[in-house]
C-alpha positions in Angstrom: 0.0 0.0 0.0 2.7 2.4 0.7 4.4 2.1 -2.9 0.7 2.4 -4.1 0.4 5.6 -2.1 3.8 7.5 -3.3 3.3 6.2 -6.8 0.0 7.0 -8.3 0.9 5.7 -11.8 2.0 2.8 -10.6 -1.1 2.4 -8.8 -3.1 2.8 -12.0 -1.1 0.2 -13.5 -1.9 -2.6 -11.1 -5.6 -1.4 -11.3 -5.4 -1.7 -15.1 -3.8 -4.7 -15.2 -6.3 -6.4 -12.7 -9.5 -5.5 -14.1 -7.7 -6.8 -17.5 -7.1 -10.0 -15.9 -10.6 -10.4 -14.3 -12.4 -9.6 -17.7 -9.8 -12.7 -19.4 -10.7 -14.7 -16.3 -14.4 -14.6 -16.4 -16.1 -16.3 -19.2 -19.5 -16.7 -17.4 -20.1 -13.0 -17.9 -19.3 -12.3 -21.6 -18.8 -16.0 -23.3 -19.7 -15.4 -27.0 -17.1 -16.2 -29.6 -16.8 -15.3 -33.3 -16.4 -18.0 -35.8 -14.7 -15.9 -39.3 -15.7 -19.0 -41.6 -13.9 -20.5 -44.7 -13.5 -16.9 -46.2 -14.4 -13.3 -45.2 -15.5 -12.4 -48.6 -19.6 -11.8 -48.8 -19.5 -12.4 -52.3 -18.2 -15.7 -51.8 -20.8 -17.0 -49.1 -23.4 -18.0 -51.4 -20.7 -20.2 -53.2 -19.5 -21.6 -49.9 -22.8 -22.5 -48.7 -24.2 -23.9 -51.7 -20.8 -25.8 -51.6 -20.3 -27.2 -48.5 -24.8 -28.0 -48.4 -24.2 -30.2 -51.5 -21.0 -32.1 -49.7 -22.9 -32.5 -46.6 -25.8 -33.7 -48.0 -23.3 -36.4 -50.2 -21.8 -37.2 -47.5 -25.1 -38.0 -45.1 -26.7 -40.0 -48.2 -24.0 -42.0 -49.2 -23.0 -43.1 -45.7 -26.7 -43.5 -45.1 -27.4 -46.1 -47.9 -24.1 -48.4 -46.9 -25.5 -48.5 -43.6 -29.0 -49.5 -45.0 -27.4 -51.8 -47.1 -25.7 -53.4 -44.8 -28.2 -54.2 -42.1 -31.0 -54.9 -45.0 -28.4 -57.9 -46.5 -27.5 -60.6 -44.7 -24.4 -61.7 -47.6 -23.3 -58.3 -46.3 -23.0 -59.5 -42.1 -19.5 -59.8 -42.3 -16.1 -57.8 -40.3 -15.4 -55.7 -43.0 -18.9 -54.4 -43.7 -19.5 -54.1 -40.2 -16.5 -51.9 -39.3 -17.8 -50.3 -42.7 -21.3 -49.5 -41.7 -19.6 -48.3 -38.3 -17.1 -46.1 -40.5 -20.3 -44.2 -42.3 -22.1 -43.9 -38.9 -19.0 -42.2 -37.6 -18.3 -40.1 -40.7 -21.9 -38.6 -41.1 -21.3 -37.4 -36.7 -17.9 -36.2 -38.1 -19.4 -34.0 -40.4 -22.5 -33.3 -38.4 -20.4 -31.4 -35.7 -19.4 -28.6 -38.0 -21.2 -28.4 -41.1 -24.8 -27.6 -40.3 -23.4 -24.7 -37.5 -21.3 -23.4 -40.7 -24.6 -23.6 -42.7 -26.7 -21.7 -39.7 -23.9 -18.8 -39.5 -24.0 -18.0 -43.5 -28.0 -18.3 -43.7 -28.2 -15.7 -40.4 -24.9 -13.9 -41.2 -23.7 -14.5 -38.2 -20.7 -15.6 -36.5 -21.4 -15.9 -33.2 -21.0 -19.4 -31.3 -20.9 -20.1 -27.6 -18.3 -20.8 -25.1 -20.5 -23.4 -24.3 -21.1 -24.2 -27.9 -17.5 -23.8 -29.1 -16.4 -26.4 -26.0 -19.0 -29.2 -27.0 -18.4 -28.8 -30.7 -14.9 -29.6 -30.3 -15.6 -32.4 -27.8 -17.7 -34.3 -30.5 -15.2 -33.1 -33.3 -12.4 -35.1 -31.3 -14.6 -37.9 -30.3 -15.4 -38.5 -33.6 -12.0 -37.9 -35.5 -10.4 -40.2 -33.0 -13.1 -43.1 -33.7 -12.1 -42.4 -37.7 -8.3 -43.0 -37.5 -9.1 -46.5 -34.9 -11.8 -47.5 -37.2 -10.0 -47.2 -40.2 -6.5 -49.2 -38.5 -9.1 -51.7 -37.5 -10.3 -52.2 -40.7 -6.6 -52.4 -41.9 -6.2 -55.2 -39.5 -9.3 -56.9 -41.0 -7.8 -56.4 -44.4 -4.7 -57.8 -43.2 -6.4 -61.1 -41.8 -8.3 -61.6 -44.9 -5.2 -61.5 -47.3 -2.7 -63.2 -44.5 -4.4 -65.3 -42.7 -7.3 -66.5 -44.7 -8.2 -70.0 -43.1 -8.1 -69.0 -39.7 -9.8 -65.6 -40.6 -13.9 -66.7 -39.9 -12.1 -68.2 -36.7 -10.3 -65.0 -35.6 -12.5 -62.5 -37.1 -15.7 -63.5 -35.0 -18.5 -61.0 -34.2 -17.8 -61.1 -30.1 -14.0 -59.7 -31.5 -15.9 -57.2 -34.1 -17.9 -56.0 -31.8 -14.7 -55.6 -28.6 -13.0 -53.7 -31.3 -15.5 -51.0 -31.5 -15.9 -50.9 -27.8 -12.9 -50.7 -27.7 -12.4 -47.7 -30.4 -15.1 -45.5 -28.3 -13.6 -45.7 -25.1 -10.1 -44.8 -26.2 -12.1 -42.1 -28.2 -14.5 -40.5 -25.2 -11.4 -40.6 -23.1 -9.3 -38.9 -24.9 -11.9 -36.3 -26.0 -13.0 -35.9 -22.8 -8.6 -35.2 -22.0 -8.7 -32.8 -24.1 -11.7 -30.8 -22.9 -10.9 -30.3 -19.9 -7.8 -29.3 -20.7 -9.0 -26.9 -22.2 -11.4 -25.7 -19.5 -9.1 -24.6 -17.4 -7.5 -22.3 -20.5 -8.4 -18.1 -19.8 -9.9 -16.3 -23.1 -10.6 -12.7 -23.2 -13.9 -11.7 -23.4 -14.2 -10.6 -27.4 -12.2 -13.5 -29.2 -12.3 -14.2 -33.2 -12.0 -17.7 -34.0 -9.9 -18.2 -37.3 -11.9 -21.2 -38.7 -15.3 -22.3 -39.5 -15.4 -24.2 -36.6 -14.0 -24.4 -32.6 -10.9 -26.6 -33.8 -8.6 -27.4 -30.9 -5.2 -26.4 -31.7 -6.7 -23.0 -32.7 -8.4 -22.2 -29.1 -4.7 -23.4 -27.5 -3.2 -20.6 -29.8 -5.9 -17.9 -29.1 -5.9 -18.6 -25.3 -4.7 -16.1 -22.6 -3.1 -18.1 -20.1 0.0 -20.4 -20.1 -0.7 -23.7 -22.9 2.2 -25.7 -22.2 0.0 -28.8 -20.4 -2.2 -28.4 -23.1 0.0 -28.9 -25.6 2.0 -31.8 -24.4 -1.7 -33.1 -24.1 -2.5 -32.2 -27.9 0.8 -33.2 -29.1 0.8 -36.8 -26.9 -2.2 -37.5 -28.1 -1.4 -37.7 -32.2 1.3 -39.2 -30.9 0.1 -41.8 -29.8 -3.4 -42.1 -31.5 -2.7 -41.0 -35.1 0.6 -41.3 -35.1 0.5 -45.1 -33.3 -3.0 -45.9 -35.6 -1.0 -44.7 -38.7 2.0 -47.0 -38.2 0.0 -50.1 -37.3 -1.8 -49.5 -40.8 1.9 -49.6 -42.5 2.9 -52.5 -40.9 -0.6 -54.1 -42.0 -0.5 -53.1 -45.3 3.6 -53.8 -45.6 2.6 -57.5 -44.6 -0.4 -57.3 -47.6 1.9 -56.2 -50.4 4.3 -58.9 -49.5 1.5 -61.4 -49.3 0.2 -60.5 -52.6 3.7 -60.3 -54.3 3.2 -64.4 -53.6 -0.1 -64.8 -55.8 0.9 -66.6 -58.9 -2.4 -65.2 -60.4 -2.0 -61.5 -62.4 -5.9 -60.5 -62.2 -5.7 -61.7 -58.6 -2.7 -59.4 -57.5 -4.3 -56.4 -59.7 -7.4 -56.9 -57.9 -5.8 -57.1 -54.2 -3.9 -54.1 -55.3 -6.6 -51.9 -56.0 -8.5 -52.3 -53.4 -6.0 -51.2 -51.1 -4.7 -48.5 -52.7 -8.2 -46.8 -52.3 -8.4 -47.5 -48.8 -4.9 -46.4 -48.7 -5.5 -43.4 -50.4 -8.2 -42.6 -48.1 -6.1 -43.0 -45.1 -3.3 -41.0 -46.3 -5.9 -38.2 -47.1 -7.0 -38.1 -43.6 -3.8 -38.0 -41.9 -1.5 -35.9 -44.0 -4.4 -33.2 -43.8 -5.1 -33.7 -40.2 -1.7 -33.9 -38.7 -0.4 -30.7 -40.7 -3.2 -28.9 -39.0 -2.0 -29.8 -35.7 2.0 -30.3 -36.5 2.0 -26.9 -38.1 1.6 -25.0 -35.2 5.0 -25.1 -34.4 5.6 -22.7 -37.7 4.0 -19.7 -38.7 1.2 -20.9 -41.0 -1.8 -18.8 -43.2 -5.7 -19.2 -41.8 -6.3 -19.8 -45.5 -4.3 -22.7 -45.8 -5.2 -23.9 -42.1 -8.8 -23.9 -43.3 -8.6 -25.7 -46.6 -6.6 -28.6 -44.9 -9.3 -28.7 -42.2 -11.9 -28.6 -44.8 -10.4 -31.7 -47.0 -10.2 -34.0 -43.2 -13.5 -33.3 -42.0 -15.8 -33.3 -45.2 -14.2 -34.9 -48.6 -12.7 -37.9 -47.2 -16.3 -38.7 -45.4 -18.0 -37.6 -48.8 -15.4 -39.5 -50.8 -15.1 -42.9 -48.1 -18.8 -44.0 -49.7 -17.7 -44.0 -53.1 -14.6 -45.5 -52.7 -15.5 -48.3 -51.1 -19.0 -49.0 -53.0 -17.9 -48.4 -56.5 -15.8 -51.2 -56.7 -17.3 -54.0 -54.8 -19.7 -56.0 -56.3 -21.1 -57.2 -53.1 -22.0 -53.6 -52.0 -22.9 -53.1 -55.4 -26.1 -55.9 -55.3 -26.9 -54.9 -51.5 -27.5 -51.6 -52.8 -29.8 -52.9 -55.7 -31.6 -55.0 -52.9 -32.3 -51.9 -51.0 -33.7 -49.9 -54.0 -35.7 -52.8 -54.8 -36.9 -52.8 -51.3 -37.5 -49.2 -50.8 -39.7 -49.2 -54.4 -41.7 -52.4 -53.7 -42.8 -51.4 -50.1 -43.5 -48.0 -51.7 -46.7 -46.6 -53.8 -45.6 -48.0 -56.8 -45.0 -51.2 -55.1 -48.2 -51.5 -53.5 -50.1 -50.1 -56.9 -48.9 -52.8 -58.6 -50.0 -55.7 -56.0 -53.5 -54.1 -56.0 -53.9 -53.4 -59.8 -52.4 -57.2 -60.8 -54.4 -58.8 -57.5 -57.9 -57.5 -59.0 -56.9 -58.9 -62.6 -56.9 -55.3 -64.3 -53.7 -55.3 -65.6 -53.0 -58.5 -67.8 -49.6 -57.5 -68.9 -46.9 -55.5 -68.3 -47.3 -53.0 -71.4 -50.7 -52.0 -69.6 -49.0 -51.4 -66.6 -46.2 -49.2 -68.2 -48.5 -47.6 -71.0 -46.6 -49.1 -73.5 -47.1 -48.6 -77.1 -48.7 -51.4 -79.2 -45.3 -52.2 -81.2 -44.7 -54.6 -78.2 -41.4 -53.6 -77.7 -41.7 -54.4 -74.3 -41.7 -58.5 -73.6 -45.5 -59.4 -72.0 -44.8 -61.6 -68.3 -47.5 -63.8 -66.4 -49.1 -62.0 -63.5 -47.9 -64.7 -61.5 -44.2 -63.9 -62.1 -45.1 -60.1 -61.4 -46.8 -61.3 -58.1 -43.6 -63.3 -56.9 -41.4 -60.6 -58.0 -43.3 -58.7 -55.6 -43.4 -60.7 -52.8 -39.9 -61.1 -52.8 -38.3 -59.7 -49.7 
């Protein structure tokens, strides 16, 4: 009190300097944060939202259908489709944490988001980017039992070990989501902050914090470490011991076949994690937000938008569960049930009536009774 007394700027000083740190302290009071998006530029957020609605909505139907397809076939109850349909669940929650809240700000023009908001967006982001990169090593271990081991792989491969694996996967997941938040709880912010990305991305709230990040980012950096880093290393070894199986089939179309199927999935991989470690591994140097954003955008939407396409466009099996499921969806429909009635009550004794055919009988006539069965098929 007495230097406070003789010195009356120093005085001011410390008052300054402690309502500043009270404001940074308290986030219950003033806990609104401003998300700047993909790019400032008004005359580019039509573009951007028209964009990024048409990859959402990709990414949410073709996920959706293998997971329909999936369930509805029962040639398709096997590891890999399993993990698979677990893969499209996870990717369409992936995409579902940022997306739509992107959406929401360019339709209102606004950029605010929560501290609430901003903490439980990147909770799910983490849960669900960690379940990605232990799903997709898992389903390089399945890959690598198939090839490797392919007598004992029914044995190994059973559903009670499917099913521990993706247990599995989520715990290690909500734990080291749930590390990560609360790490981050206990970070100071000042009261107006400007987010540089379309979304509350982790290693861009450690950079914009107040208060001292070093446990924060051991926790970051330990973490792809040992999750994306680890993951990424098992699926080299895995896919190391493929190559060199498949170097050992005598047969050409065999080998061609084997090698295509996991250079897509490898390609996928390698998309995800070259993308979504640089975000994180960059931090170290000085990097652009423009180039910060693009990498986040090619991790969390076009690998999930691409994953359906790459691994349904070249498999027959997929292929015919997905004719099944059409099938389905337009029999147990109103044409479906149109039909049943109008070849049921006799009015429709061929198949030209039913399609308005013209007389040239260009289209081949089938019994009623072949129709009916057709039908009834389930």
């Amino acid at each position: 009190m007495m230097l406070l007394c003789e010195n009356k700027s120093c005085y001011f000083l410390f008052f300054y300097s402690h309502h500043q740190y009270m404001a940074i302290r308290n986030l219950t009071g003033v806990s609104q944060f401003l998300l700047l998006g993909v790019s400032e530029e008004l005359k580019l957020q039509h573009f951007i939202f028209g964009l990024f609605l048409s990859m959402y909505l990709i990414t949410v139907f073709g996920n959706l259908l293998i997971i329909l397809a999936v369930s509805s076939d029962s040639h398709l109850h096997t590891p890999m489709y399993f993990f698979l349909s677990n893969l499209s669940f996870v990717d369409i929650c992936f995409t579902s944490t940022t997306i739509p809240k992107m959406l929401w700000n360019i339709q209102t023009q606004s950029k605010v988001i929560t501290y609430e908001g901003c903490i439980t967006q990147m909770y799910f982001f983490t849960l669900f980017a960690g379940l990605d990169i232990l799903l997709l090593t898992v389903m390089a271990y399945d890959c690598f039992m198939a090839i490797c081991h392919p007598l004992h792989y029914m044995v190994i491969m059973n559903p009670q070990l499917c099913e521990l694996l993706v247990l599995v996967s989520w715990v290690i997941s909500v734990l080291h989501s749930l590390l990560e938040s609360l790490s981050l709880l206990r970070l100071s912010f000042c009261t107006f902050l400007e987010i540089p990305h379309f979304f509350c991305e982790l290693n861009q709230m450690i950079q914009l914090a107040s208060s001292d990040t070093f446990l924060n980012n051991v926790v970051m950096y330990s973490g792809a470490v040992f999750l994306a880093g680890g993951s990424f290393t098992c699926i080299l070894h895995s896919y190391s011991r493929i190559v060199s199986s498949i170097g050992r089939i005598s047969s050409s179309q065999g080998k061609y076949k084997a090698f295509s199927t996991c250079a897509s999935h490898l390609s996928v991989v390698s998309l995800f994690y070259c993308t979504g470690l640089g975000v994180y591994l960059s931090s170290a140097g000085t990097h652009s937000f423009h180039s910060s954003a693009t990498a986040s955008v090619m991790y969390t939407v076009v690998t999930s938008m691409l994953n359906p396409f790459i691994y349904s466009l070249r498999n027959k099996d997929l292929k015919k569960g997905l004719k099944k499921l059409f099938r389905k969806i337009i029999i147990k429909g109103p044409i479906g049930i149109g039909l049943k009635k109008c070849l049921a009550a006799q009015s429709c004794p061929t198949l030209c009536d039913l399609l308005d055919c013209n007389p040239s009988g260009s289209v081949h006539r089938i019994s009623q009774a072949s129709i009916l069965e057709w039908v009834a098929m389930p």
